[in-house]
N, C-alpha and C positions, 0 to 999 in steps of 0.2 A: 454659598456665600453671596448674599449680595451688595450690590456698591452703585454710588452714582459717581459718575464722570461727568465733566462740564468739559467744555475746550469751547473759549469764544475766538472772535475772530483776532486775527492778531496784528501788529501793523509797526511801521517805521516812523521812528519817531525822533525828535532833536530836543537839547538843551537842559539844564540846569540842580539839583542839591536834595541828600541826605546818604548813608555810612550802614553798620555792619551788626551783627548779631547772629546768633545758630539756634539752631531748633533744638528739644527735649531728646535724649535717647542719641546724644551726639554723635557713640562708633555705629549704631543704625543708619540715621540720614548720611553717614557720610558712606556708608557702602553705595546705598541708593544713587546719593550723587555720584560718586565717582563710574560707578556703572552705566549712569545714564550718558555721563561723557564718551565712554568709553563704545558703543552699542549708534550712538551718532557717526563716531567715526567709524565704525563698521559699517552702517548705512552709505557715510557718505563716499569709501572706498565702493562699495559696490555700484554707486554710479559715478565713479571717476573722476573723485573730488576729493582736494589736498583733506587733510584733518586738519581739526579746526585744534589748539591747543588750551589749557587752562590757564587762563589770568585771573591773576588775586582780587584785582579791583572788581572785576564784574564776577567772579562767586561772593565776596562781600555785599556786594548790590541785591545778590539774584539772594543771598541770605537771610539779608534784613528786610527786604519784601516777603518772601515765605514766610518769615515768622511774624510779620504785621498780619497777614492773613487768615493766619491761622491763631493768633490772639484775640482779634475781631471778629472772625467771621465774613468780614468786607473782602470781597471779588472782584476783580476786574483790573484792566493794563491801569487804572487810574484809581484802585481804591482809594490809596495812598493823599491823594489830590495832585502827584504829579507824574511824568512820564519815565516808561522807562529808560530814556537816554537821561532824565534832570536823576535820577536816582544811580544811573551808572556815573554820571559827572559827579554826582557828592564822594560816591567812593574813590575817586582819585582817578578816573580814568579818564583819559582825555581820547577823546573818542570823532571817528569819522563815519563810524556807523551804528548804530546800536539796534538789533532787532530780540524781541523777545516772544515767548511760547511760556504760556502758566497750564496751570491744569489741577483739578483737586479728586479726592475719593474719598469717599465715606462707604465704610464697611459696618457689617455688624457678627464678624467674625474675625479669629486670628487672623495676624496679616505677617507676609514677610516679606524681607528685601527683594526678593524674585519676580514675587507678584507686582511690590509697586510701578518697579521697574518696567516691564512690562505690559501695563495699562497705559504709567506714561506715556515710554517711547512710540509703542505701537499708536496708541491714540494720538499721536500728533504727527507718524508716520501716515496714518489713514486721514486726515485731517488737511485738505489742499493750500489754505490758509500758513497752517503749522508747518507741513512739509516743506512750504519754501523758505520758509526759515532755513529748515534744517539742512538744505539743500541748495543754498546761494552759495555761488561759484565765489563772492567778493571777501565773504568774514571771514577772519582767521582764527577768531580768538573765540572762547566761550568757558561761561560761569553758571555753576545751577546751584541751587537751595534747594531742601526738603523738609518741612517743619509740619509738626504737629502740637497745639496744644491737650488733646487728648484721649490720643491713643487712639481714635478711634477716625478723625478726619485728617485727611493730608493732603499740603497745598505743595505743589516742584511751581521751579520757576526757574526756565533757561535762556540766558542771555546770548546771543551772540554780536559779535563786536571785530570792527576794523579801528587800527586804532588810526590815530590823527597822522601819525607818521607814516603810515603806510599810503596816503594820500600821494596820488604823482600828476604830474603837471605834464598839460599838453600845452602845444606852440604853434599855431596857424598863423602863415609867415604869406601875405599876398604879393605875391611876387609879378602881379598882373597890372596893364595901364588901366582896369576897368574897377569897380566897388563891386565885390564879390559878397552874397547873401550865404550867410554858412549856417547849418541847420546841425543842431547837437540836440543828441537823444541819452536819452540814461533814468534807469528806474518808471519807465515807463510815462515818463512827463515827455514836450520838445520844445524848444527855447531856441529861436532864431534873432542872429544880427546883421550888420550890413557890416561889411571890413572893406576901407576904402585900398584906394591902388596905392603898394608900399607900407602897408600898415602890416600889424600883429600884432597878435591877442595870445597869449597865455590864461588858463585857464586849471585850476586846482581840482581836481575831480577823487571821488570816493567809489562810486558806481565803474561795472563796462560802460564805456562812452562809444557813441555813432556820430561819428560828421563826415557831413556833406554838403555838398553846396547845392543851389536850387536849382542848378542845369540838371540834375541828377544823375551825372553821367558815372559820378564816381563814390563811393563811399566808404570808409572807413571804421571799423571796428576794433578800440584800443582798450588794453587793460594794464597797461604799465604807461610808462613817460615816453613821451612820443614828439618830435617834431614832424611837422607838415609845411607843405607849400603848395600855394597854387599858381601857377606858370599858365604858359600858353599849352599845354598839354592838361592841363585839367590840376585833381588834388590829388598828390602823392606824399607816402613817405619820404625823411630823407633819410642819407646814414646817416 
Protein backbone atom coordinates (compact mmCIF):
# COMPACT_ATOMS: atom_id res chain seq x y z
CA UNK A 1 0.00 0.00 0.00
CA UNK A 2 1.20 3.18 -0.46
CA UNK A 3 0.31 6.62 1.02
CA UNK A 4 1.57 10.18 1.68
CA UNK A 5 1.65 11.82 4.95
CA UNK A 6 2.09 15.51 5.43
CA UNK A 7 2.59 16.93 9.21
CA UNK A 8 3.52 20.80 8.93
CA UNK A 9 4.65 22.56 11.73
CA UNK A 10 2.11 23.36 14.19
CA UNK A 11 1.76 26.25 16.58
CA UNK A 12 -0.38 28.40 19.37
CA UNK A 13 -2.64 30.42 18.37
CA UNK A 14 -5.55 33.08 19.66
CA UNK A 15 -9.03 34.62 18.79
CA UNK A 16 -12.13 34.54 16.79
CA UNK A 17 -15.47 32.46 14.33
CA UNK A 18 -16.88 29.55 12.39
CA UNK A 19 -19.21 25.87 13.73
CA UNK A 20 -19.63 22.30 12.86
CA UNK A 21 -20.15 19.48 10.26
CA UNK A 22 -18.76 15.50 9.96
CA UNK A 23 -17.07 13.63 7.43
CA UNK A 24 -18.62 10.81 4.76
CA UNK A 25 -18.68 7.11 6.23
CA UNK A 26 -19.87 8.81 9.73
CA UNK A 27 -19.65 5.21 12.23
CA UNK A 28 -15.83 4.97 10.36
CA UNK A 29 -14.39 8.59 11.25
CA UNK A 30 -16.01 8.19 14.40
CA UNK A 31 -13.99 4.88 15.36
CA UNK A 32 -10.91 6.74 14.08
CA UNK A 33 -11.64 9.62 16.12
CA UNK A 34 -12.43 8.22 19.15
CA UNK A 35 -9.25 5.93 19.04
CA UNK A 36 -7.15 8.56 18.34
CA UNK A 37 -8.51 10.21 21.75
CA UNK A 38 -8.14 7.46 23.38
CA UNK A 39 -4.21 6.20 22.10
CA UNK A 40 -3.21 10.20 23.29
CA UNK A 41 -4.25 9.49 26.48
CA UNK A 42 -2.28 6.30 26.57
CA UNK A 43 0.65 8.15 25.33
CA UNK A 44 0.24 10.83 27.72
CA UNK A 45 -0.22 8.25 30.89
CA UNK A 46 3.10 6.95 29.83
CA UNK A 47 4.70 10.11 30.47
CA UNK A 48 2.84 11.13 33.49
CA UNK A 49 0.40 13.35 32.32
CA UNK A 50 -3.30 13.78 33.48
CA UNK A 51 -5.64 12.90 30.11
CA UNK A 52 -6.84 15.27 28.39
CA UNK A 53 -10.85 14.64 28.02
CA UNK A 54 -13.35 15.22 25.11
CA UNK A 55 -15.28 18.51 24.58
CA UNK A 56 -17.99 19.01 22.24
CA UNK A 57 -17.14 22.43 21.16
CA UNK A 58 -13.59 21.68 19.90
CA UNK A 59 -14.60 18.12 18.24
CA UNK A 60 -17.31 20.49 16.37
CA UNK A 61 -14.32 22.70 15.51
CA UNK A 62 -11.69 19.99 14.80
CA UNK A 63 -14.88 18.54 12.43
CA UNK A 64 -15.88 21.29 10.33
CA UNK A 65 -12.08 22.01 9.64
CA UNK A 66 -11.55 18.25 8.54
CA UNK A 67 -14.22 18.22 6.37
CA UNK A 68 -13.31 21.85 4.73
CA UNK A 69 -10.19 20.10 4.00
CA UNK A 70 -10.97 17.47 2.63
CA UNK A 71 -13.83 19.21 0.27
CA UNK A 72 -11.16 21.39 -0.97
CA UNK A 73 -8.19 19.91 -0.89
CA UNK A 74 -6.83 23.30 0.84
CA UNK A 75 -4.07 22.35 3.82
CA UNK A 76 -2.69 24.06 6.32
CA UNK A 77 -3.41 25.54 10.35
CA UNK A 78 -4.99 28.59 7.91
CA UNK A 79 -6.53 26.94 4.93
CA UNK A 80 -9.62 28.12 6.14
CA UNK A 81 -8.38 31.88 6.33
CA UNK A 82 -8.59 31.71 10.00
CA UNK A 83 -6.87 30.18 13.19
CA UNK A 84 -7.31 27.42 15.03
CA UNK A 85 -8.37 29.22 18.18
CA UNK A 86 -10.97 31.93 15.84
CA UNK A 87 -12.36 28.40 14.61
CA UNK A 88 -12.53 26.80 18.27
CA UNK A 89 -14.12 30.28 19.38
CA UNK A 90 -17.06 29.95 16.65
CA UNK A 91 -17.73 26.73 18.00
CA UNK A 92 -18.73 27.85 21.41
CA UNK A 93 -15.66 27.39 23.21
CA UNK A 94 -14.39 29.82 25.17
CA UNK A 95 -11.00 29.12 25.48
CA UNK A 96 -7.64 29.86 27.29
CA UNK A 97 -5.63 27.79 25.09
CA UNK A 98 -6.13 26.30 21.98
CA UNK A 99 -3.39 24.24 20.33
CA UNK A 100 -3.83 22.12 17.22
CA UNK A 101 -2.06 18.98 15.27
CA UNK A 102 -3.78 18.24 11.38
CA UNK A 103 -2.30 15.65 9.43
CA UNK A 104 -3.63 13.84 5.91
CA UNK A 105 -3.07 10.30 3.91
CA UNK A 106 -3.65 9.39 0.55
CA UNK A 107 -3.62 5.78 -0.15
CA UNK A 108 -4.22 3.79 -3.06
CA UNK A 109 -5.38 0.73 -1.44
CA UNK A 110 -8.03 -0.57 1.26
CA UNK A 111 -7.71 1.29 4.18
CA UNK A 112 -8.93 0.75 7.77
CA UNK A 113 -9.66 2.28 10.99
CA UNK A 114 -6.39 0.71 12.38
CA UNK A 115 -4.15 1.79 9.96
CA UNK A 116 -5.50 5.37 9.97
CA UNK A 117 -5.12 5.56 13.44
CA UNK A 118 -1.90 4.74 13.53
CA UNK A 119 -0.12 6.90 10.96
CA UNK A 120 -1.89 9.64 12.78
CA UNK A 121 -0.94 9.16 16.21
CA UNK A 122 2.41 7.73 15.54
CA UNK A 123 3.16 10.39 12.90
CA UNK A 124 2.54 13.33 15.20
CA UNK A 125 4.08 11.04 18.15
CA UNK A 126 7.43 11.15 15.86
CA UNK A 127 6.87 14.63 14.84
CA UNK A 128 8.70 17.31 17.79
CA UNK A 129 6.38 19.96 16.73
CA UNK A 130 3.22 17.61 17.09
CA UNK A 131 4.37 15.88 20.20
CA UNK A 132 4.30 18.81 22.23
CA UNK A 133 0.92 19.30 21.53
CA UNK A 134 0.28 16.16 22.57
CA UNK A 135 2.23 16.28 25.48
CA UNK A 136 1.66 19.77 27.18
CA UNK A 137 1.37 19.41 30.84
CA UNK A 138 -1.36 22.71 30.54
CA UNK A 139 -4.48 21.40 28.17
CA UNK A 140 -7.14 19.41 29.50
CA UNK A 141 -9.51 19.26 27.06
CA UNK A 142 -9.31 17.78 23.21
CA UNK A 143 -11.44 17.37 19.95
CA UNK A 144 -10.58 15.52 16.68
CA UNK A 145 -12.22 15.16 13.13
CA UNK A 146 -11.64 12.71 10.58
CA UNK A 147 -13.05 13.32 7.02
CA UNK A 148 -12.78 12.31 3.77
CA UNK A 149 -14.40 13.37 0.48
CA UNK A 150 -13.24 10.39 -1.30
CA UNK A 151 -12.56 7.38 0.06
CA UNK A 152 -9.33 7.52 -0.91
CA UNK A 153 -7.70 10.94 0.90
CA UNK A 154 -8.06 11.66 4.75
CA UNK A 155 -7.64 14.82 6.57
CA UNK A 156 -7.60 14.13 11.19
CA UNK A 157 -7.45 17.34 12.89
CA UNK A 158 -6.78 17.38 16.72
CA UNK A 159 -7.41 20.22 18.99
CA UNK A 160 -6.35 20.54 22.30
CA UNK A 161 -7.66 23.16 24.61
CA UNK A 162 -7.60 24.87 28.33
CA UNK A 163 -10.57 26.37 28.67
CA UNK A 164 -10.90 30.13 29.89
CA UNK A 165 -12.11 28.98 33.38
CA UNK A 166 -9.50 27.03 34.06
CA UNK A 167 -7.27 30.24 34.04
CA UNK A 168 -5.83 31.01 37.79
CA UNK A 169 -4.66 34.19 38.95
CA UNK A 170 -1.33 34.96 40.67
CA UNK A 171 -0.89 37.97 43.34
CA UNK A 172 2.73 39.57 43.87
CA UNK A 173 2.15 41.60 47.03
CA UNK A 174 5.67 44.09 47.65
CA UNK A 175 5.86 44.06 50.91
CA UNK A 176 9.36 45.94 50.52
CA UNK A 177 10.41 49.90 51.13
CA UNK A 178 12.31 49.49 47.74
CA UNK A 179 10.60 49.10 43.72
CA UNK A 180 11.15 45.67 43.14
CA UNK A 181 11.73 44.44 39.14
CA UNK A 182 9.78 41.05 38.71
CA UNK A 183 10.56 38.96 35.80
CA UNK A 184 7.54 36.41 34.62
CA UNK A 185 8.19 33.71 32.05
CA UNK A 186 5.60 31.29 30.53
CA UNK A 187 5.43 29.58 26.93
CA UNK A 188 8.54 30.46 26.29
CA UNK A 189 8.30 34.40 25.98
CA UNK A 190 9.74 36.85 29.42
CA UNK A 191 7.90 40.03 30.12
CA UNK A 192 9.30 42.11 33.01
CA UNK A 193 7.89 45.16 35.26
CA UNK A 194 8.83 47.37 38.05
CA UNK A 195 6.39 46.97 41.21
CA UNK A 196 6.82 49.98 43.44
CA UNK A 197 7.21 49.65 47.63
CA UNK A 198 3.51 48.39 48.77
CA UNK A 199 2.14 47.74 45.47
CA UNK A 200 0.48 44.42 43.84
CA UNK A 201 0.00 43.09 40.75
CA UNK A 202 -2.49 40.31 40.08
CA UNK A 203 -2.04 38.78 37.04
CA UNK A 204 -4.44 36.11 34.88
CA UNK A 205 -2.32 33.26 33.52
CA UNK A 206 -3.14 30.16 31.12
CA UNK A 207 0.47 28.79 30.73
CA UNK A 208 3.15 27.30 33.85
CA UNK A 209 4.29 30.63 35.04
CA UNK A 210 8.08 31.50 36.48
CA UNK A 211 8.67 34.72 38.54
CA UNK A 212 11.31 36.34 39.81
CA UNK A 213 12.74 39.16 40.80
CA UNK A 214 15.98 40.64 39.22
CA UNK A 215 18.19 39.98 42.30
CA UNK A 216 17.76 36.34 41.28
CA UNK A 217 18.06 35.03 44.27
CA UNK A 218 14.67 33.46 44.37
CA UNK A 219 12.19 31.93 41.86
CA UNK A 220 9.12 30.64 41.48
CA UNK A 221 7.39 27.97 39.49
CA UNK A 222 3.39 28.12 39.49
CA UNK A 223 0.54 26.17 37.95
CA UNK A 224 -2.40 26.91 39.88
CA UNK A 225 -3.50 30.35 41.90
CA UNK A 226 -0.82 31.50 44.05
CA UNK A 227 -0.15 34.44 46.25
CA UNK A 228 3.42 35.91 46.57
CA UNK A 229 5.32 38.51 48.66
CA UNK A 230 8.44 39.97 48.57
CA UNK A 231 9.76 41.02 52.18
CA UNK A 232 13.10 41.66 53.39
CA UNK A 233 13.84 37.89 52.99
CA UNK A 234 13.35 37.84 49.28
CA UNK A 235 10.07 36.22 47.02
CA UNK A 236 8.16 33.60 48.81
CA UNK A 237 5.02 31.91 48.83
CA UNK A 238 2.27 32.59 51.29
CA UNK A 239 -0.39 30.33 52.92
Amino acid sequence: MRFTLHFPLCFLVASVAVAQESSPKNGFADRVESAIVSQTNDFRKKNELASVSGDEELTSAAKKFAQYMADTGDYGHRADGQTPAQRAKAAGYEYCVVRENIAYRTNTGDITAESLVEVFVQGWIDSPSHRENMLADYVTQTGVGVASSDGVTYYAVQLFGRPKSAAFVVEVANRSDQPQTIIVEANGSQDEFELPPRGIVRMKRCFPTTIATDSGQQTVSLQKATSLVIDAEGLKTTP
